[in-house]
C-alpha positions as a printed Julia matrix, in Angstrom:
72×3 Matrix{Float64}:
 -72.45  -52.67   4.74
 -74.95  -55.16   5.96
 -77.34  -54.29   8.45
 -79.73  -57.02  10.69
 -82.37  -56.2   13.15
 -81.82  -58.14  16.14
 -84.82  -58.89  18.62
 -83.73  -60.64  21.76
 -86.33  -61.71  24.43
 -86.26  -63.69  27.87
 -87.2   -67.36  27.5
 -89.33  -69.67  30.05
 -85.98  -70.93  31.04
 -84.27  -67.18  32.09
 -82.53  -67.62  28.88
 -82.13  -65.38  25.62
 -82.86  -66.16  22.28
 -82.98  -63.82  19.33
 -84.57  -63.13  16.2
 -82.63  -61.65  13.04
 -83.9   -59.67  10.52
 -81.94  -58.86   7.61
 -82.1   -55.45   5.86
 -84.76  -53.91   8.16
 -86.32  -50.64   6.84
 -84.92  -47.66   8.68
 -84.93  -45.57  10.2
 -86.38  -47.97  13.11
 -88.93  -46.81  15.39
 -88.49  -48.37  19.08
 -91.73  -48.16  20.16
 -92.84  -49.56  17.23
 -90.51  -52.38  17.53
 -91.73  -53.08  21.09
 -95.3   -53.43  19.84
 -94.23  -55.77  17.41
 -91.75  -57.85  19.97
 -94.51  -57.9   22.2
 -97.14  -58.72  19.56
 -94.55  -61.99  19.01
 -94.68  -63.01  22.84
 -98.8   -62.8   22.37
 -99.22  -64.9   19.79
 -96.77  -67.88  21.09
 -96.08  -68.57  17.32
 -92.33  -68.88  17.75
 -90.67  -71.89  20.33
 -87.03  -71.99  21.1
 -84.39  -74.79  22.42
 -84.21  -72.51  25.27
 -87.97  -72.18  26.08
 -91.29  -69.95  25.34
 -90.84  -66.2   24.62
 -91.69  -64.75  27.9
 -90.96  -60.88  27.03
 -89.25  -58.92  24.92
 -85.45  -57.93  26.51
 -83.44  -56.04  23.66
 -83.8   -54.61  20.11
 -80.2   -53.68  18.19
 -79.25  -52.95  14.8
 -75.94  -54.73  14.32
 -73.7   -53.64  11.24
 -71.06  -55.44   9.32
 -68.91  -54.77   6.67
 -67.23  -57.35   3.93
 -63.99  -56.85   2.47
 -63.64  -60.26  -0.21
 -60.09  -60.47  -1.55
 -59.86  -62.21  -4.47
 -57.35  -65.15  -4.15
 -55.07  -65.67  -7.36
């Protein structure tokens, strides 16, 4: 099962744009996630299509599972 860490925040525009991370170490602490999403808005390193990071909005661990079949 994969897992990503999914940081969503509110753009200059009103918009959302996210930021995946794959295989984040758990068990995940919110509040240290919120220092971290806000630490992101601070340092206006990241720039979207959508706009500036203005704040962060939504943190979610989204899980996914792969079945391959094998094709003969």
């Amino acid at each position: 099962m994969a897992k990503t860490l999914e940081l969503q925040f509110t753009t200059s525009t009103g918009e959302t744009t996210s930021i995946s991370i794959d295989s984040p170490k758990e068990p995940i602490d919110a509040a240290v996630v919120k220092l971290a999403m806000e630490q992101i808005v601070a340092s206006d390193a990241f720039y979207s299509a959508k706009g500036q990071l203005v704040s962060p909005k939504i943190a979610r661990i989204i899980e996914r599972n792969v079945t391959p079949y094998e094709l003969v």
